[in-house]
ChimeraX commands (.cxc) that place a marker at each C-alpha (Angstrom):
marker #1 position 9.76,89.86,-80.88 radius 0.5
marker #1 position 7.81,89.80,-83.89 radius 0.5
marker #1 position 8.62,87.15,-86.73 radius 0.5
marker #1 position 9.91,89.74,-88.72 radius 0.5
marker #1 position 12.43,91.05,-86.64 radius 0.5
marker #1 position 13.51,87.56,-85.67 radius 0.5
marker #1 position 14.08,86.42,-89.43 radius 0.5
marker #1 position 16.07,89.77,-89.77 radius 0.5
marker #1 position 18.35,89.47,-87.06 radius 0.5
marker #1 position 18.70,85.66,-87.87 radius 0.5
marker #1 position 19.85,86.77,-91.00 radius 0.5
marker #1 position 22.09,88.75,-89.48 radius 0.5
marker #1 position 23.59,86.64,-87.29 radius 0.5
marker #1 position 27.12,85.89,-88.99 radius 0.5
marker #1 position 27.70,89.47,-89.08 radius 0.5
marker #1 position 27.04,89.94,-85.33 radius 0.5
marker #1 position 28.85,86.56,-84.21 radius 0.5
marker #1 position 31.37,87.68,-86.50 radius 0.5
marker #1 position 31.86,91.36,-84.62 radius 0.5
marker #1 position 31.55,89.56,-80.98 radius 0.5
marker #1 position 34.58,86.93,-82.38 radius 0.5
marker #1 position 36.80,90.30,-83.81 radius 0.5
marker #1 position 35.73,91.50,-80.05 radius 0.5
marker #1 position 36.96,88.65,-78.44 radius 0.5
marker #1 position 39.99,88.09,-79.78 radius 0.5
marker #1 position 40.71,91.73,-78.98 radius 0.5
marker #1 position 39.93,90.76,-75.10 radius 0.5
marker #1 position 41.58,87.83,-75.34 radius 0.5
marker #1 position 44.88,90.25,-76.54 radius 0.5
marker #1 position 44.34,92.45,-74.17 radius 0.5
marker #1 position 44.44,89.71,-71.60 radius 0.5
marker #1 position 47.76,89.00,-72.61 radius 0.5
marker #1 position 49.46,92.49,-72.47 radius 0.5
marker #1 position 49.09,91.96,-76.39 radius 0.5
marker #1 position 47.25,94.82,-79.10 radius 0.5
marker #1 position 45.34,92.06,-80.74 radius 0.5
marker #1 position 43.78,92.24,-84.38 radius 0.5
marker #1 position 41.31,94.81,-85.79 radius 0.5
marker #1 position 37.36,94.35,-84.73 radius 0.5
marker #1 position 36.91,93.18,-88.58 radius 0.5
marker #1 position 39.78,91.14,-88.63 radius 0.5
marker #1 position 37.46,87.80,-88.76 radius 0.5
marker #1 position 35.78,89.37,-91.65 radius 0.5
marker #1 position 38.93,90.27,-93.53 radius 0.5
marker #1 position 40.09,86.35,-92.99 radius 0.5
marker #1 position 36.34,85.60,-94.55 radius 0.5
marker #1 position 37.02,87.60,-97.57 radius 0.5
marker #1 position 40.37,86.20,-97.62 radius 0.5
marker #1 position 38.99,82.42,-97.65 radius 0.5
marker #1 position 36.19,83.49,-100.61 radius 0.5
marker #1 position 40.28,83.85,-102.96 radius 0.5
marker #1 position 41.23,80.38,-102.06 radius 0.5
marker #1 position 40.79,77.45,-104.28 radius 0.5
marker #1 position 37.69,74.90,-102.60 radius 0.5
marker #1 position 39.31,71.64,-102.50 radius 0.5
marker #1 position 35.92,68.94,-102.29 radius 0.5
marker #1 position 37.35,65.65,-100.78 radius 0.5
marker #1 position 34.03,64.55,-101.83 radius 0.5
marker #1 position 30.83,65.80,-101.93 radius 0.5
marker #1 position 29.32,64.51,-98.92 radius 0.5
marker #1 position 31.95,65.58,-97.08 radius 0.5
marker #1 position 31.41,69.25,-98.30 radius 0.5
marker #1 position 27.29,69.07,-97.98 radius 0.5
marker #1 position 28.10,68.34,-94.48 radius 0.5
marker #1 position 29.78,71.33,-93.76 radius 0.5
marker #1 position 26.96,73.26,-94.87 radius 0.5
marker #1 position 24.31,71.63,-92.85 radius 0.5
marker #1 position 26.05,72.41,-90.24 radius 0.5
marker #1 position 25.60,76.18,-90.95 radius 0.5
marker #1 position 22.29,75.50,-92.09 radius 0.5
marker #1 position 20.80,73.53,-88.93 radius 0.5
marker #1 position 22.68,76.34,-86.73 radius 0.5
marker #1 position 21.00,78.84,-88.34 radius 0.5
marker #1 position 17.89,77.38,-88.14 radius 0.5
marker #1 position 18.72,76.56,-83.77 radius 0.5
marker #1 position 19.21,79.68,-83.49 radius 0.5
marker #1 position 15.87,81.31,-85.47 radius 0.5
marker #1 position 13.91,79.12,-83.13 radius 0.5
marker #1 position 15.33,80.95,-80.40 radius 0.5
marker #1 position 15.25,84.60,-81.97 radius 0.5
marker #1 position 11.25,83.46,-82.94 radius 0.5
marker #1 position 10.50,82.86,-79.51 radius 0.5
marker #1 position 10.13,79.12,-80.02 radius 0.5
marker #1 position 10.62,75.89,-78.12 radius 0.5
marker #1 position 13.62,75.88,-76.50 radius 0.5
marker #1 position 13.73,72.23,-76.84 radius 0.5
marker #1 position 13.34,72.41,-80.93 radius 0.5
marker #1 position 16.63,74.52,-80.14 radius 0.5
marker #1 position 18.35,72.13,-78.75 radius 0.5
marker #1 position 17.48,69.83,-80.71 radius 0.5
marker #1 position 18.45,71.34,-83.74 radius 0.5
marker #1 position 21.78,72.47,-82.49 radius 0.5
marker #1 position 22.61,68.87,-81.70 radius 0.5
marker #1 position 21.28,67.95,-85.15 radius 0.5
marker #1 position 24.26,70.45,-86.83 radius 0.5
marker #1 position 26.78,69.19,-84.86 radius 0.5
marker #1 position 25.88,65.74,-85.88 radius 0.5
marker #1 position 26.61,66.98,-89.44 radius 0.5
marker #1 position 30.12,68.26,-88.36 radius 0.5
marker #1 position 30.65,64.96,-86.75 radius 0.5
marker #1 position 29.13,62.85,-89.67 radius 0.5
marker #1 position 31.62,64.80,-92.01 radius 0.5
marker #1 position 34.39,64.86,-89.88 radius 0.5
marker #1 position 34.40,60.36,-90.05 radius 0.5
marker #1 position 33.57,60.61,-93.89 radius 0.5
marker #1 position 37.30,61.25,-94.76 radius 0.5
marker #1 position 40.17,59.50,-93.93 radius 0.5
marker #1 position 42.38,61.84,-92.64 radius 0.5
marker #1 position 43.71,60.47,-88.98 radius 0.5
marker #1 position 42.87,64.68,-87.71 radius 0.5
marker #1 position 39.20,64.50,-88.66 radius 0.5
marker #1 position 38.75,61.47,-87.48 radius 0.5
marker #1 position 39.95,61.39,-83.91 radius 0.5
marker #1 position 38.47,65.52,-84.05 radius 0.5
marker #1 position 34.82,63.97,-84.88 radius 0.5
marker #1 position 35.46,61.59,-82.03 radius 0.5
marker #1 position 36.42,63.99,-79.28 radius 0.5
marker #1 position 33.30,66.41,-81.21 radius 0.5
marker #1 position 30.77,63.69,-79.70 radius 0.5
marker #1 position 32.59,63.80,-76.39 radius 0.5
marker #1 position 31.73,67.06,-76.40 radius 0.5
marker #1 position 28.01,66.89,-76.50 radius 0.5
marker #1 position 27.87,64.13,-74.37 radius 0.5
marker #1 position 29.29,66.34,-71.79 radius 0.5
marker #1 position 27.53,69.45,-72.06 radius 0.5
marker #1 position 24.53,68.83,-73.93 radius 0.5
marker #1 position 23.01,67.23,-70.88 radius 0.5
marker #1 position 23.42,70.91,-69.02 radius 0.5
marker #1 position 21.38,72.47,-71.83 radius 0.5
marker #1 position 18.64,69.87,-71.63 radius 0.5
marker #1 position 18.58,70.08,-67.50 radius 0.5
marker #1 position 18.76,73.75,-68.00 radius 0.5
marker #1 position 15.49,73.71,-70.44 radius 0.5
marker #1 position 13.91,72.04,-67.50 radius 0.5
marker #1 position 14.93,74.61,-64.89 radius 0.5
marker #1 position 13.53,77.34,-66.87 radius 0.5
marker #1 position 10.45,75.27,-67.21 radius 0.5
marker #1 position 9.91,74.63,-63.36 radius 0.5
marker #1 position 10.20,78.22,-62.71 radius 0.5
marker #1 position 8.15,79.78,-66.13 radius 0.5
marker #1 position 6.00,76.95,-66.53 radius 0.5
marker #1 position 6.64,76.90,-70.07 radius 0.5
marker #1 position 9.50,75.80,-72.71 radius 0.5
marker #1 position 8.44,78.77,-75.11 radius 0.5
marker #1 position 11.18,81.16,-74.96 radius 0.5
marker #1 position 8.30,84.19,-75.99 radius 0.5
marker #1 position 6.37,83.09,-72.47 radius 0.5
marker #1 position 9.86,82.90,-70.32 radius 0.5
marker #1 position 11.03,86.42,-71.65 radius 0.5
marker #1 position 7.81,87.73,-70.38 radius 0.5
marker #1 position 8.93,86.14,-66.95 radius 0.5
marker #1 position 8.95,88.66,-64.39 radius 0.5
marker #1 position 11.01,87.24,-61.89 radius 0.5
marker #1 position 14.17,86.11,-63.12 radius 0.5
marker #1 position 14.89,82.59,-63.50 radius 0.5
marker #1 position 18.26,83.10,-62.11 radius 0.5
marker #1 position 16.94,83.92,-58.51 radius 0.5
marker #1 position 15.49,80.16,-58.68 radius 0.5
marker #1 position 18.50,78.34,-60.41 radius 0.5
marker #1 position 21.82,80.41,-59.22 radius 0.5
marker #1 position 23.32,76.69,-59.62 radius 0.5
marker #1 position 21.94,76.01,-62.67 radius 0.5
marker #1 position 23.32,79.65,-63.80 radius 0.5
marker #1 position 27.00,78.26,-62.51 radius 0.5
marker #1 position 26.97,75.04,-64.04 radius 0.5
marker #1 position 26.12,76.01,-67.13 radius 0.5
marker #1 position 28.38,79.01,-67.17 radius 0.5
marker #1 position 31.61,76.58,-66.58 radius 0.5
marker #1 position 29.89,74.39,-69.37 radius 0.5
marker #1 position 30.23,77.36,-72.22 radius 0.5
marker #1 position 34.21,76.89,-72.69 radius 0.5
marker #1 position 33.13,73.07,-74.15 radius 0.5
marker #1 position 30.72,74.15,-76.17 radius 0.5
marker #1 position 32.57,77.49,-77.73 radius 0.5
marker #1 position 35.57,75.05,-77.86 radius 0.5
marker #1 position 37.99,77.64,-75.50 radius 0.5
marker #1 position 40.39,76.18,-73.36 radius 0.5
marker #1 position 40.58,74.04,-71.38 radius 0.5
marker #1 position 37.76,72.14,-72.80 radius 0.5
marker #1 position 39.06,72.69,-76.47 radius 0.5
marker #1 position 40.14,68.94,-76.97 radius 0.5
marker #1 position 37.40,68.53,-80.14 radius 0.5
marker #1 position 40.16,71.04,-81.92 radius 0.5
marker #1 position 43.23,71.42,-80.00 radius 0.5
marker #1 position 45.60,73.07,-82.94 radius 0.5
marker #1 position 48.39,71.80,-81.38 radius 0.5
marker #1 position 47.56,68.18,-81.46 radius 0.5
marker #1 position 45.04,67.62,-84.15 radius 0.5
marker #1 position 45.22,70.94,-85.88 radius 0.5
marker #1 position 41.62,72.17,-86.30 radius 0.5
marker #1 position 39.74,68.29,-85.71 radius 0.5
marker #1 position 36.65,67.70,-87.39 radius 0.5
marker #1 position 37.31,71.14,-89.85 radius 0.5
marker #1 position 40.82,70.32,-90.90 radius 0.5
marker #1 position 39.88,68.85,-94.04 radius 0.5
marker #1 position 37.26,72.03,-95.09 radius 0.5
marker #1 position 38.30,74.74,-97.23 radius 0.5
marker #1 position 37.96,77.47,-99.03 radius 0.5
marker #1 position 34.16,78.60,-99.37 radius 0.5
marker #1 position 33.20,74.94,-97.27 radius 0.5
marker #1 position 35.67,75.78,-94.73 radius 0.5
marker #1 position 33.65,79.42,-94.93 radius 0.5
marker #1 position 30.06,77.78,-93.88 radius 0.5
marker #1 position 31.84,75.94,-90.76 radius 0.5
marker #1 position 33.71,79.36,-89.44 radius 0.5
marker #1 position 30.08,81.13,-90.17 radius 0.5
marker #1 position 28.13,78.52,-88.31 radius 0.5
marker #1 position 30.66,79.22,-84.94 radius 0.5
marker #1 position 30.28,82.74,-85.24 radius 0.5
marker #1 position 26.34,81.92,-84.73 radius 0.5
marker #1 position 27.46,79.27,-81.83 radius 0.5
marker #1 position 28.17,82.44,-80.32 radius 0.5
marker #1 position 25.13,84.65,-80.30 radius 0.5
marker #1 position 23.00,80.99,-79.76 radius 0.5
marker #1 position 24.85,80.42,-76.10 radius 0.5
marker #1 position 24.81,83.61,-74.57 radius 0.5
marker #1 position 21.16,84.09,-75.69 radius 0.5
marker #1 position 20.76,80.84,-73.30 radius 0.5
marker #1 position 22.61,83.82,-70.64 radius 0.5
marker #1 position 20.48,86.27,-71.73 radius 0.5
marker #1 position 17.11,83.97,-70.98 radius 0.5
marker #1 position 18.13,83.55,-66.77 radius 0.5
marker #1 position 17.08,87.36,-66.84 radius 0.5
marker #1 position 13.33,86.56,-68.02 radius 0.5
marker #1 position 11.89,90.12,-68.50 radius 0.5
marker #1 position 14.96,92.42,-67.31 radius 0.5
marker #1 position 16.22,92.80,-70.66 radius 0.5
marker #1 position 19.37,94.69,-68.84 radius 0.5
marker #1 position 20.16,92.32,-66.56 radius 0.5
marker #1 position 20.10,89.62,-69.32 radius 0.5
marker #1 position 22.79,91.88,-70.95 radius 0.5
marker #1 position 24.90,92.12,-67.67 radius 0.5
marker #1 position 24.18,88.38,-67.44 radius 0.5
marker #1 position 25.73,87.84,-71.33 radius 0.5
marker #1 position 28.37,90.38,-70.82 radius 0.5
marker #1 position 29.82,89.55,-67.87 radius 0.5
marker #1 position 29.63,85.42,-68.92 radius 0.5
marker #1 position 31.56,86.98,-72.02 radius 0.5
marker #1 position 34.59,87.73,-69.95 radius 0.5
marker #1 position 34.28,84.91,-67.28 radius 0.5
marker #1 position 35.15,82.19,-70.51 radius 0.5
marker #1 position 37.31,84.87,-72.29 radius 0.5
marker #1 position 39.83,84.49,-68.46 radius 0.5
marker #1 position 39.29,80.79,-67.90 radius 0.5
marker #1 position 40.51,80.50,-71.56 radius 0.5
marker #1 position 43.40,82.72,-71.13 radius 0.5
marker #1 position 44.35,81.23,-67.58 radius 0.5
marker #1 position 44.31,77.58,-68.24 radius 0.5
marker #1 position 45.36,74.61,-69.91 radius 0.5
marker #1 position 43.85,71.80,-72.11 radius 0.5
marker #1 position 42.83,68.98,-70.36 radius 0.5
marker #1 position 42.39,65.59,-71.58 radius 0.5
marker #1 position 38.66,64.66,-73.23 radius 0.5
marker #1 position 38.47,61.98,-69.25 radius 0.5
marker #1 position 38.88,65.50,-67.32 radius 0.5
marker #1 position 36.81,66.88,-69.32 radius 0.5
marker #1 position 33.51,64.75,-69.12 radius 0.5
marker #1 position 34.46,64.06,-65.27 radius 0.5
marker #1 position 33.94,67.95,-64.71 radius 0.5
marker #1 position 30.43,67.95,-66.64 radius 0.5
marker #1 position 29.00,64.20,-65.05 radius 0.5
marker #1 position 30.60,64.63,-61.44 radius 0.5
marker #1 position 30.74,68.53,-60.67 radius 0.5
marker #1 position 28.10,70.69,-63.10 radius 0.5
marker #1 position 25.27,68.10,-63.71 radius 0.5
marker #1 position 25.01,67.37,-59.83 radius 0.5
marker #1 position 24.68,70.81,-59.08 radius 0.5
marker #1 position 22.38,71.66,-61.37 radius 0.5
marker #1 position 20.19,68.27,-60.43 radius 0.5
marker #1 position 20.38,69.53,-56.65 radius 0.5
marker #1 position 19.58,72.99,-57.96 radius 0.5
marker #1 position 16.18,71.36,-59.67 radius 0.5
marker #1 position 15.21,69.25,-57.19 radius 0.5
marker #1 position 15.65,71.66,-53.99 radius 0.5
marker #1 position 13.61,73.88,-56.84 radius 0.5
marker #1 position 10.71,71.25,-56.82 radius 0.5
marker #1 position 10.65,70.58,-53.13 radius 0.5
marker #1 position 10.17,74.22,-52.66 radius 0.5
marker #1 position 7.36,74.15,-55.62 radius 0.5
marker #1 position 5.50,71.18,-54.14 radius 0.5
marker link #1:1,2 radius 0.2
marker link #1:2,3 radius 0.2
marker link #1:3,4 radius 0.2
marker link #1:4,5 radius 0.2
marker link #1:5,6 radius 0.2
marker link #1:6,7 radius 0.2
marker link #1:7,8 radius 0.2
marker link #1:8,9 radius 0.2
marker link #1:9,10 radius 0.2
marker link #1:10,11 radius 0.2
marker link #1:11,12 radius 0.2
marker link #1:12,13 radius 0.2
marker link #1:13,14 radius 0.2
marker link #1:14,15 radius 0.2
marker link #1:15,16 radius 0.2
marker link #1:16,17 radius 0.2
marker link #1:17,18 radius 0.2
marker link #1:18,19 radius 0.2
marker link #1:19,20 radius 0.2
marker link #1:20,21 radius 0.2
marker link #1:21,22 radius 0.2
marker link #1:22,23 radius 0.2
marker link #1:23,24 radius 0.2
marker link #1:24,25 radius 0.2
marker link #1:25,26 radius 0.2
marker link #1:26,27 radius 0.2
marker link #1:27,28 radius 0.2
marker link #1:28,29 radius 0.2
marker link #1:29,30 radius 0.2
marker link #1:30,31 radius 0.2
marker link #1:31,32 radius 0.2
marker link #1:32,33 radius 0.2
marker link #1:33,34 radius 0.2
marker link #1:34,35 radius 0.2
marker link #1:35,36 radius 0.2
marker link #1:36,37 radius 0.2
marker link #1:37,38 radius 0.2
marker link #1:38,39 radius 0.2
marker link #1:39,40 radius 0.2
marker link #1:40,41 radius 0.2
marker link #1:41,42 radius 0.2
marker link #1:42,43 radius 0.2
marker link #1:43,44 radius 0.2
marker link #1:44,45 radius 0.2
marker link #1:45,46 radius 0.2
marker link #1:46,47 radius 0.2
marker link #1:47,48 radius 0.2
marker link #1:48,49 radius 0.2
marker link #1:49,50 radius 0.2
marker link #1:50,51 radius 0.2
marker link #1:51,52 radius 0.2
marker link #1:52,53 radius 0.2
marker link #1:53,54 radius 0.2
marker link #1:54,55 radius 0.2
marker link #1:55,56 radius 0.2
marker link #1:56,57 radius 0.2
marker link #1:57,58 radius 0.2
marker link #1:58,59 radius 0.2
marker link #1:59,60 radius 0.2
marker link #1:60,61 radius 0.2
marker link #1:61,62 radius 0.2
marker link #1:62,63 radius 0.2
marker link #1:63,64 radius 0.2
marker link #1:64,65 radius 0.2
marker link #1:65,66 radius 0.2
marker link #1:66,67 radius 0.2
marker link #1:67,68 radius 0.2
marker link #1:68,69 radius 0.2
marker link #1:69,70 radius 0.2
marker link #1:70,71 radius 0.2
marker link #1:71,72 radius 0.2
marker link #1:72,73 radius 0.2
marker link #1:73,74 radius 0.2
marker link #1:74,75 radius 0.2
marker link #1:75,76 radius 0.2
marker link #1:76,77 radius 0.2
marker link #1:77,78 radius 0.2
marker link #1:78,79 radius 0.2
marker link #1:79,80 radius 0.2
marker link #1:80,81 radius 0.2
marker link #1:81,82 radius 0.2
marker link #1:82,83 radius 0.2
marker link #1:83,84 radius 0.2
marker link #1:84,85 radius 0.2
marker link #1:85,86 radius 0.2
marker link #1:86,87 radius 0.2
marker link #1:87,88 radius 0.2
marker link #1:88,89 radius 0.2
marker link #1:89,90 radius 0.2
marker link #1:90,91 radius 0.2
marker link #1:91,92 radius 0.2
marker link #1:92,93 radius 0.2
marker link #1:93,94 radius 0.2
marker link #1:94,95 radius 0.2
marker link #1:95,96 radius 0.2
marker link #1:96,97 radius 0.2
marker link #1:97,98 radius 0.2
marker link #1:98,99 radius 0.2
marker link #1:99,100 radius 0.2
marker link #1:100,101 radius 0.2
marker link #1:101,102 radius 0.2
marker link #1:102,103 radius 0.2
marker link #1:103,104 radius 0.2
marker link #1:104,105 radius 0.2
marker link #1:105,106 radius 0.2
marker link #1:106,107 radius 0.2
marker link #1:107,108 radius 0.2
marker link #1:108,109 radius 0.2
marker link #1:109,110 radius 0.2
marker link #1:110,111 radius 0.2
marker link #1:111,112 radius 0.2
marker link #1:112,113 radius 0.2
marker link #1:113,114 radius 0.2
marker link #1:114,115 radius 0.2
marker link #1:115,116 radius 0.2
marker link #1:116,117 radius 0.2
marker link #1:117,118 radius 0.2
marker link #1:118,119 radius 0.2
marker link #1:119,120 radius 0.2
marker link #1:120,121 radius 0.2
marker link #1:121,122 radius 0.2
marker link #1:122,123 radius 0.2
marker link #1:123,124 radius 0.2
marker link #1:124,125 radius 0.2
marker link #1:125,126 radius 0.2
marker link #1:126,127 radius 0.2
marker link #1:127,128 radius 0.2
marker link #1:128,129 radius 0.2
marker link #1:129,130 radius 0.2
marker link #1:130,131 radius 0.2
marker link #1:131,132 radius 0.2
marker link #1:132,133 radius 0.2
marker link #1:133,134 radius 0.2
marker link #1:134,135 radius 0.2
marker link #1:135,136 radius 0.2
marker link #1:136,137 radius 0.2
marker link #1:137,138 radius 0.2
marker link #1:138,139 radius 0.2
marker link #1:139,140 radius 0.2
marker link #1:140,141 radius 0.2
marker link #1:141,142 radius 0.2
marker link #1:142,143 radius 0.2
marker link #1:143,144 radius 0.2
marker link #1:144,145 radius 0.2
marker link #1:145,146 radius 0.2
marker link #1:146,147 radius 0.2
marker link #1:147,148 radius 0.2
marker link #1:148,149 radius 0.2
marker link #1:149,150 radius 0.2
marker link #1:150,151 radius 0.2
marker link #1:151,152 radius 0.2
marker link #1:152,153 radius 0.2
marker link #1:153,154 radius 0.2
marker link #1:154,155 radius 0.2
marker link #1:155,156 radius 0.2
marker link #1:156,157 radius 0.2
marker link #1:157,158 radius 0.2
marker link #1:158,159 radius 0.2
marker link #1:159,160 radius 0.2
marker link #1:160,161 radius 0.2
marker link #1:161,162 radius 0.2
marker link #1:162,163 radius 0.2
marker link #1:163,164 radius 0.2
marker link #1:164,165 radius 0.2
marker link #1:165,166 radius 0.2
marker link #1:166,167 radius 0.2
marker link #1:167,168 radius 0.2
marker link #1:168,169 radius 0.2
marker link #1:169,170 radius 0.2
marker link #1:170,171 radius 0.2
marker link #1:171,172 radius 0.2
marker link #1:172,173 radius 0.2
marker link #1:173,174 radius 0.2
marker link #1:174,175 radius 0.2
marker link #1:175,176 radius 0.2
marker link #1:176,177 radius 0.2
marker link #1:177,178 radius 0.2
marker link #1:178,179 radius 0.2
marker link #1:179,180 radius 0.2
marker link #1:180,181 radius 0.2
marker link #1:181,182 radius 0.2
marker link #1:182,183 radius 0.2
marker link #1:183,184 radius 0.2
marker link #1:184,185 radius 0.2
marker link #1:185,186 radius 0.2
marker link #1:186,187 radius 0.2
marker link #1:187,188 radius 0.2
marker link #1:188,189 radius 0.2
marker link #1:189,190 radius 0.2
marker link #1:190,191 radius 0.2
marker link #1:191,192 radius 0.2
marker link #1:192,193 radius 0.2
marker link #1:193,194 radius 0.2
marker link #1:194,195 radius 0.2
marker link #1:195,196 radius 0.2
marker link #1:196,197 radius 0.2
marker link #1:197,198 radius 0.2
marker link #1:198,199 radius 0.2
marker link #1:199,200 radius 0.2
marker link #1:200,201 radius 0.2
marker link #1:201,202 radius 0.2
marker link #1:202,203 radius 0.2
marker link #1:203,204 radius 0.2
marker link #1:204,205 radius 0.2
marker link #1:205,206 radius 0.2
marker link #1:206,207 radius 0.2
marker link #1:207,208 radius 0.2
marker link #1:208,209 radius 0.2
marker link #1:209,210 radius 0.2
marker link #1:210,211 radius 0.2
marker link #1:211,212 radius 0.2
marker link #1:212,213 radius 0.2
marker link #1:213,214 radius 0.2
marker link #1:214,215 radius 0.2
marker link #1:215,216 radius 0.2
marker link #1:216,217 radius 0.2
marker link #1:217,218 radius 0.2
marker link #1:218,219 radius 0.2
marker link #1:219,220 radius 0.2
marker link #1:220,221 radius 0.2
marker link #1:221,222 radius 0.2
marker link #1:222,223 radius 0.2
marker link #1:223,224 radius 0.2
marker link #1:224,225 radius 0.2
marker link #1:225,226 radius 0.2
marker link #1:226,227 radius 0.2
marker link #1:227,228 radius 0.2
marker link #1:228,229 radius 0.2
marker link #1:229,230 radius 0.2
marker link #1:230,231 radius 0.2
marker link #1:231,232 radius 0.2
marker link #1:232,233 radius 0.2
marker link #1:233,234 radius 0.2
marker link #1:234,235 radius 0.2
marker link #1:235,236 radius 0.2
marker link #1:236,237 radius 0.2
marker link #1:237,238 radius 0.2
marker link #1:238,239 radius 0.2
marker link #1:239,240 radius 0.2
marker link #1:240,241 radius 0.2
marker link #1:241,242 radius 0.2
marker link #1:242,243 radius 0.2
marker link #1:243,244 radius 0.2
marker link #1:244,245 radius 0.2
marker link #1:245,246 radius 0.2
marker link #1:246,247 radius 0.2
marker link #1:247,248 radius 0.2
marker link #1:248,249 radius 0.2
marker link #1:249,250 radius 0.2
marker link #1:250,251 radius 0.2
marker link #1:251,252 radius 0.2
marker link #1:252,253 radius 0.2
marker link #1:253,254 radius 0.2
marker link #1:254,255 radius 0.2
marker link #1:255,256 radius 0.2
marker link #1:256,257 radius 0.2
marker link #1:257,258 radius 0.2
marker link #1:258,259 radius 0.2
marker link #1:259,260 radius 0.2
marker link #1:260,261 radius 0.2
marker link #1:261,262 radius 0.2
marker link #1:262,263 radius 0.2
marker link #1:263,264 radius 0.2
marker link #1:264,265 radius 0.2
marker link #1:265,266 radius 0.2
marker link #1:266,267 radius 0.2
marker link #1:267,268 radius 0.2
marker link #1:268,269 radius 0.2
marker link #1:269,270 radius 0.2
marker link #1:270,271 radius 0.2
marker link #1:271,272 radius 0.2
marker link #1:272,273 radius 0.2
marker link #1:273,274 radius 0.2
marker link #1:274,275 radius 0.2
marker link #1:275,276 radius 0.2
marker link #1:276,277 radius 0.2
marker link #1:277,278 radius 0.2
marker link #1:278,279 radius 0.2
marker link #1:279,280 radius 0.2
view
């Protein structure tokens, strides 16, 4: 993908992660025996948000909020620019640090405990990412997402575990239940965001609509070269979260990092080493 095209569809990202939320929420309805809102409705709630007042608890608070957009956006160009998929990582940890970091500036009891249960969160499924990096290096030879796209093989026929583990890990990290403990609405109403609004509470919905398109490219990239099987790969993850999120319940923020430490990282760890036995 030349750098072009990348910057272009980077640029484009909210309005894709937008349409694949307005999508969602449409399955999700569906799901339910429900209609469900327009395709646009995310984008009519946007619009809607750009008429309310922007209350600044304080400034920090509300630069926050935009890094987080801001160092999303960037994760996600260094994926769309064929980059290191380390750098990727890294920078996707580095927004969510923001969220977190603005979530403890206030005092609000919501925010705080949300910010809290935010780092939970990453220590529970950024690990997967990381081990999953690794995978696709043992099998590509390279962290360069350019080189591993040109993969003929797909990775997936090398790390089916790796594929499973870090399927089950997407509900945590697109906050769907029953890993959605970092928001849960009905406890802490919204978490780290409750305290954002108006065009600040705009940059934090933007920056998950890119959360979106930067996990399932992860899908896409067990496909190496096949293109359409990266799509089936994406596609069929899509609906996999969209029933485990319609078809269970919360669990606590213990269950939660139990599942990642004791269930997905072991298989993914047995995965990589049967991997380098086989290699060596």
């Amino acid at each position: 993908m030349s750098k072009e095209l990348s910057l272009i569809l980077t640029l484009l990202s909210p309005v894709i992660g937008g349409l694949i939320y307005g999508f969602e929420r449409i399955v999700r309805a569906r799901m339910q025996n429900r209609q469900g809102p327009p395709l646009l409705q995310p984008f009519y709630d946007f619009l809607k948000l750009m008429d309310k007042r922007s209350i600044m608890i304080h400034s920090f608070h509300a630069f926050m909020g935009i890094m987080y957009l801001v160092g999303t956006w960037f994760s996600l160009y260094v994926l769309l620019s064929g980059g290191d998929i380390l750098i990727a990582i890294f920078f996707h940890v580095l927004s969510l640090a923001f969220l977190v970091v603005g979530g403890f500036s206030v005092r609000s009891p919501y925010s705080v405990v949300g910010a809290m249960r935010e780092l939970i969160h990453m220590l529970a499924y950024e690990p997967i990412f990381v081990l999953t990096a690794a995978g696709l290096y043992l099998v590509t030879g390279t962290f360069q997402i350019s080189e591993i796209l040109k993969t003929e093989t797909a990775p997936i026929l090398y790390l089916p575990l790796v594929f499973i583990a870090f399927i089950f890990s997407l509900p945590a990290v697109l906050k769907k239940s029953p890993f959605d403990i970092a928001e849960a609405h009905q406890e802490i109403i919204g978490g780290p965001e409750i305290e954002y609004s108006g065009k600040f509470y705009e940059a934090v919905y933007t920056a998950k609509w890119i959360e979106y398109i930067y996990a399932f490219f992860f899908v896409f990239l067990f496909a190496g070269s096949n293109y359409l099987l990266g799509a089936i790969l994406a596609v069929l993850s899509f609906f996999i979260i969209n029933l485990i999120d319609n078809s269970t319940a919360r669990v606590t923020f213990r269950q939660m990092v139990s599942f990642h430490w004791y269930i997905l990282i072991p298989l993914v760890v047995i995965n990589l080493m049967l991997l380098a036995l086989w290699r060596a």
